[in-house]
Every structure is written in C-alpha cells, then in structure tokens.
Backbone as a ProteinNet text record, in pm:
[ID]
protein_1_A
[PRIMARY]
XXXXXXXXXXXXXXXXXXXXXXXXXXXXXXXXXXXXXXXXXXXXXXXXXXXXXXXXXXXXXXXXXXXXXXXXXXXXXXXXXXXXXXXXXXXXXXXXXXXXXXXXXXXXXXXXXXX
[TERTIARY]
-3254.4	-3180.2	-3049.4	-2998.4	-2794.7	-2822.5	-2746.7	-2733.2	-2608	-2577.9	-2464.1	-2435.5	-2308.4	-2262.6	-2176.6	-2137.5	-2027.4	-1928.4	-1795.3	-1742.3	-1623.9	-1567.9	-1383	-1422.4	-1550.5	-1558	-1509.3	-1423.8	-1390.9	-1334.5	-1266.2	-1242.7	-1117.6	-1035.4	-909.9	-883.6	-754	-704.4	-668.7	-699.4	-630.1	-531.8	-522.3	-413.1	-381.1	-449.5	-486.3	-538.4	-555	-608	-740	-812	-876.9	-896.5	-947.6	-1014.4	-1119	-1252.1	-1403.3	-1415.9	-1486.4	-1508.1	-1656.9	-1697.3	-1848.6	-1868.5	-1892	-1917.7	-2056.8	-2080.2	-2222.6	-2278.5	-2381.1	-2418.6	-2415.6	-2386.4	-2471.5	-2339.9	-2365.9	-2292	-2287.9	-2270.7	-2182.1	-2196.9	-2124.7	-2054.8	-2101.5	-2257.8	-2374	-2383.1	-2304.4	-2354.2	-2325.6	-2361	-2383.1	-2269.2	-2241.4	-2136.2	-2148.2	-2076	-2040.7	-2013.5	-2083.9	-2041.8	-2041.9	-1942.3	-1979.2	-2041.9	-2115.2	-2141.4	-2155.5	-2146.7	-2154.4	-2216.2	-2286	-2387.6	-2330.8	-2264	-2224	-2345.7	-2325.6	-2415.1	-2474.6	-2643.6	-2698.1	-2699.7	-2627.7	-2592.5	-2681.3	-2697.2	-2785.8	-2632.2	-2719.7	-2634.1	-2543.3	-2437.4	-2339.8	-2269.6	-2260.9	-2139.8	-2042	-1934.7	-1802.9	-1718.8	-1744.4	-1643.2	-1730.6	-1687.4	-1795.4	-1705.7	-1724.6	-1681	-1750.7	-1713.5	-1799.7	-1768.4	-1833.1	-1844.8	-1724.6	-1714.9	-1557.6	-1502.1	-1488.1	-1346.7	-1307.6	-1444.2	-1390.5	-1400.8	-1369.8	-1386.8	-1375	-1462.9	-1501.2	-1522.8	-1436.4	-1467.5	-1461.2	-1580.3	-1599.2	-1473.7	-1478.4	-1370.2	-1298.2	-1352.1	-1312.4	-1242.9	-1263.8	-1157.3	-1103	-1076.8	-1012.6	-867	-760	-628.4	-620.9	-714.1	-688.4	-745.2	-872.5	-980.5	-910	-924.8	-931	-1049	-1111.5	-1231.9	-1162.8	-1190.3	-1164.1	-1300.5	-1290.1	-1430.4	-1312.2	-1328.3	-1313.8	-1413.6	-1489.6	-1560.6	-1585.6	-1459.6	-1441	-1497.6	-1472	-1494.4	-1626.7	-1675.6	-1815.9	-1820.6	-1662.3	-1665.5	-1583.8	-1646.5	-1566.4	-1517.3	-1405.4	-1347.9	-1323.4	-1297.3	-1262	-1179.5	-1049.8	-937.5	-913.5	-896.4	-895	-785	-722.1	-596	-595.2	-469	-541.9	-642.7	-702.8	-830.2	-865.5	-953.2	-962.5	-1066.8	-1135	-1237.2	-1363.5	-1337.2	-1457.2	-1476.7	-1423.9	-1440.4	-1560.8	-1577	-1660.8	-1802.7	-1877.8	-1975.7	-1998.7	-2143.7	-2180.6	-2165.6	-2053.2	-2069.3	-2116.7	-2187	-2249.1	-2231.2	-2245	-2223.6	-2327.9	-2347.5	-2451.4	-2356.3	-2476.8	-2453.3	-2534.6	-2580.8	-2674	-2686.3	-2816.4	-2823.3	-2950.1	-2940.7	-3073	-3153	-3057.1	-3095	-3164.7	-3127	-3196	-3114.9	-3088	-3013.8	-3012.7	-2910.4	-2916.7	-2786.4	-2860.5	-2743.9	-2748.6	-2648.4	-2605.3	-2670.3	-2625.8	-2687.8	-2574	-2442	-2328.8	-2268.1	-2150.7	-2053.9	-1989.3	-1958.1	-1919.6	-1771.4	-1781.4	-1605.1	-1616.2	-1526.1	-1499.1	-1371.3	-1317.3	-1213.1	-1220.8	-1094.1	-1119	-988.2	-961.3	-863.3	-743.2
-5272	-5163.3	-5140.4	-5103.5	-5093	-4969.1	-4986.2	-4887.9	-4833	-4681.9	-4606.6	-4548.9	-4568.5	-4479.6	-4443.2	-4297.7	-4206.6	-4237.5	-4238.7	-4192.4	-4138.6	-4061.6	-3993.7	-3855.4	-3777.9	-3684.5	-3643.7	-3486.5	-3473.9	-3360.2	-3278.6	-3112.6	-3106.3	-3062.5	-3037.3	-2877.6	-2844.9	-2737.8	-2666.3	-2554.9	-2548.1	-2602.7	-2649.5	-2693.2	-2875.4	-2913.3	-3062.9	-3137.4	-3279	-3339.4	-3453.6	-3532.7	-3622.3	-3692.5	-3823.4	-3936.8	-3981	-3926	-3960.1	-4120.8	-4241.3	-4362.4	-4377.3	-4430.5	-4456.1	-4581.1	-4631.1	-4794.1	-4879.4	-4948.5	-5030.9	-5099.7	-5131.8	-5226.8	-5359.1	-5344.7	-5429	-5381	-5440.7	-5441	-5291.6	-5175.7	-5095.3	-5135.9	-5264.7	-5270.6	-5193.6	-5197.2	-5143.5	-5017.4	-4964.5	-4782.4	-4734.9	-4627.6	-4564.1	-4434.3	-4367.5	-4308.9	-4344.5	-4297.8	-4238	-4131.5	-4043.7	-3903.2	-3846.3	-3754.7	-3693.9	-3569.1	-3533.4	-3373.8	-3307.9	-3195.5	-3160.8	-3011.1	-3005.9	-2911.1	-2790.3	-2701.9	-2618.8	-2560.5	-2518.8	-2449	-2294.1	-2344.2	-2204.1	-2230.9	-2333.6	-2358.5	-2446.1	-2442.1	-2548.6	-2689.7	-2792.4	-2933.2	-2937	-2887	-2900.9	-3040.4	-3066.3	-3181.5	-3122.3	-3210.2	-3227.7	-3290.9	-3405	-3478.4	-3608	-3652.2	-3766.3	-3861.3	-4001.6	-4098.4	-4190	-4220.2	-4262.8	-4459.1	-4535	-4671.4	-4653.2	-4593.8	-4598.3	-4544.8	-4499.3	-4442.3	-4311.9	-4195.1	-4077.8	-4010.4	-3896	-3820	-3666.8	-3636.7	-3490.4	-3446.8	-3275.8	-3195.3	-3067.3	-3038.3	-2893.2	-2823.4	-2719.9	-2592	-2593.8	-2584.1	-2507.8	-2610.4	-2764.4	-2867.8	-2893.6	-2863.4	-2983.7	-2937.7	-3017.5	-3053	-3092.5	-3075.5	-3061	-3241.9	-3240.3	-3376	-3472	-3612.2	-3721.8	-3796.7	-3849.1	-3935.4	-4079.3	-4198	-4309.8	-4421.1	-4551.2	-4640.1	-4745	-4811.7	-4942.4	-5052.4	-5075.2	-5189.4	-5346.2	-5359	-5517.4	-5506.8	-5363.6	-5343.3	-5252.5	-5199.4	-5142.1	-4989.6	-4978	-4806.7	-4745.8	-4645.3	-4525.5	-4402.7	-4349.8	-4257	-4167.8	-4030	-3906.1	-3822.9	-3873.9	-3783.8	-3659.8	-3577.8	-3412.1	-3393.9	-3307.3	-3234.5	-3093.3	-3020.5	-2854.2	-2826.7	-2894.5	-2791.9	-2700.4	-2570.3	-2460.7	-2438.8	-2337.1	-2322.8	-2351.4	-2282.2	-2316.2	-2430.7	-2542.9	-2671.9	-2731	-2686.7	-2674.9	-2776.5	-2813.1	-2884.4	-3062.1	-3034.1	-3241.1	-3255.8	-3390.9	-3448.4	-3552.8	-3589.3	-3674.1	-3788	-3925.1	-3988.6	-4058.5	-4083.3	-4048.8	-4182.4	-4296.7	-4394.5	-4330.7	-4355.2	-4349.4	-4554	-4565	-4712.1	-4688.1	-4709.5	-4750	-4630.1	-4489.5	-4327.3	-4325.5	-4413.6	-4328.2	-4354	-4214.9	-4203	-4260	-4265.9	-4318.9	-4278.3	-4217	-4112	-4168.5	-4180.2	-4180.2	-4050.9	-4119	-3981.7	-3816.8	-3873.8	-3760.4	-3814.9	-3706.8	-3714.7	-3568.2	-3501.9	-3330.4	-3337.2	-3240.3	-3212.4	-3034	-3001.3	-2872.3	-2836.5	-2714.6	-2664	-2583.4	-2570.6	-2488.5	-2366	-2193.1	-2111.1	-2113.9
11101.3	11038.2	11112.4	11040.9	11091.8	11193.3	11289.9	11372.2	11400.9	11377.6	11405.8	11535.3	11607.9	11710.7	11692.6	11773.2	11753.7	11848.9	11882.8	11956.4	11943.6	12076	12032.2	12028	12112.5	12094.5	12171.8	12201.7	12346.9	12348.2	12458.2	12475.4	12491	12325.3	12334.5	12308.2	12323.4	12272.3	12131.4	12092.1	11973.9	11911.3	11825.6	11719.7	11777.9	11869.4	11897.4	11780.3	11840.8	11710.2	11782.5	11717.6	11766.5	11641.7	11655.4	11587.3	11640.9	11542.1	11577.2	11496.4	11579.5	11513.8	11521.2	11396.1	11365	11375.7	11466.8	11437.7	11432.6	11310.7	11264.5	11338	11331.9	11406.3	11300.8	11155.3	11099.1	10982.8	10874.4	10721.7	10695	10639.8	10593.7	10429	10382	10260.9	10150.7	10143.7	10027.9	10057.6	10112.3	10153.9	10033	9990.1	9869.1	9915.2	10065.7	10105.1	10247.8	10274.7	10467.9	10525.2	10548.9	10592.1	10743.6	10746.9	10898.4	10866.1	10959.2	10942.6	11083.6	11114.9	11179.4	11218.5	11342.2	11403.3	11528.1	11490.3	11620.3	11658.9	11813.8	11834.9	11772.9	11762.4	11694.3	11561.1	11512.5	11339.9	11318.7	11168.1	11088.4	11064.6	11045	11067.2	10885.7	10885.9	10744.5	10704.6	10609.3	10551.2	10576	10689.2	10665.8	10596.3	10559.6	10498.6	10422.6	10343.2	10240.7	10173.8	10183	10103.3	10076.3	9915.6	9838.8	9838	9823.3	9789.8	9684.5	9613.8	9492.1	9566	9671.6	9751	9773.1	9618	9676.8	9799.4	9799.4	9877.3	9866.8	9953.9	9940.8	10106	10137.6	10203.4	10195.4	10315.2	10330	10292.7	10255.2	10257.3	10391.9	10476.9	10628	10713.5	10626.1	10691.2	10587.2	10480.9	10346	10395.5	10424.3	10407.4	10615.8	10673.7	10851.1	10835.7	10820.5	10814.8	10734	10755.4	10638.9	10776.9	10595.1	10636.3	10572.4	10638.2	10588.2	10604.5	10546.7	10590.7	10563.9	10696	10720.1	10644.5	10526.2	10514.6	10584.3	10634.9	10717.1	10840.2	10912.2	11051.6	11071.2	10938.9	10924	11010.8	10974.9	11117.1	10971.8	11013.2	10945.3	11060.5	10987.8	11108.9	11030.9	11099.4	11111	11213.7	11088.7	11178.4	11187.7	11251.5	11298.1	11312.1	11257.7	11297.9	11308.9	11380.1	11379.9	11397.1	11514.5	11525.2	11574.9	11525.9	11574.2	11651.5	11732.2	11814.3	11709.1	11577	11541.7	11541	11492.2	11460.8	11592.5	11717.1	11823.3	11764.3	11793.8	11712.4	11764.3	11787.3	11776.8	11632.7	11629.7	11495.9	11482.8	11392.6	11340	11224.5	11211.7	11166.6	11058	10897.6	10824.7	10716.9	10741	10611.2	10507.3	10385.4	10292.2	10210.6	10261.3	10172.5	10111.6	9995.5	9904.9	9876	9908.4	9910.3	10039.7	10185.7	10217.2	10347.9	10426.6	10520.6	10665.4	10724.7	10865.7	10975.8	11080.7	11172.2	11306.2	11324.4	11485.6	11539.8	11646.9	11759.4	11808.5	11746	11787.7	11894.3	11875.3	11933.6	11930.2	12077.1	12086.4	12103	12052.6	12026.9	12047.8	12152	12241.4	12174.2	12104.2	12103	12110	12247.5	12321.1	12267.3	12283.2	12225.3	12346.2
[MASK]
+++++++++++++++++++++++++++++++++++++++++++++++++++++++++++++++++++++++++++++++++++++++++++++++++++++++++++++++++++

C-alpha cells in the first residue's frame, strides 16, 4: 500500500507563508482526490483543501483565496501552499489520498503560527 509523508511544517509568524509537501511512496495517479486536512489543538480533524483526479478543487471557508492545493501526478506529491497565515491556522496537517473509496493518511506535519 502507498505510503504518505508530510513535510514543510514549521513555526512562522503571522502573515508568513509555508509550503507543506506530501510525498508517495508508490503511484498517486488513480486517486479519486488528494486532500489536506487539518487538526488544531482540542479540535476535531477538518478538510482543508481537496483536489479532484479532474483537477477540481475545493476549500474550507477560513483558507479559500490564502491556500492553493496542487498534485504533482509524475512526482506522486501533492502540496499545499500557505500564504497569510494567521494564529489560527496553528494545527498538525495532514495528508489524505482516497483510492478505490478508501482512504490513506500520513502521519502530519505541525505548523505554529505564531501572533
């Protein structure tokens, strides 16, 4: 089974930016999407950002115009670029193929923003 890792998590300042990379162990191509989501502390684990095998994409409210999610297919990583980020944004994120309906997560990656 394909295996996901996170990395690019790390403790910036308000209105900083970062790029989280998901990288496969294995093919990607057949994913049905690629999503990040993410878990602050005390919180239940939310969708951040989602792209689809046709290319769409969809995000949360609380990042749509800060986030772009992209998927590399050739290189089997998908990333998540951050811009403006605010304290809340604070949170392990997580990295989430879907193949054949049925899901598969990295272990995270924390991201500190700090006021």
């Amino acid at each position: 089974q394909v295996q996901l890792v996170e990395s690019g998590g790390d403790f910036v300042q308000a209105g900083g930016s970062l790029r989280l990379t998901c990288a496969a162990s294995g093919s990607i191509s057949n994913a049905e999407s690629a999503n990040w989501y993410r878990q602050p502390p005390g919180q239940q684990r939310e969708l951040v950002a989602q792209i689809t095998d046709g290319g769409m994409t969809y995000y949360a409210g609380s990042v749509n115009g800060r986030f772009t999610i992209a998927r590399v297919t050739a290189k089997n990583t998908v990333y998540l670029q951050m811009n403006s980020l605010k304290p809340e944004d604070t949170a392990v994120y997580y990295c989430n193929v879907v193949v054949d309906n049925r899901p598969i997560w990295g272990r995270g990656t924390q991201v500190t923003v700090s006021s």
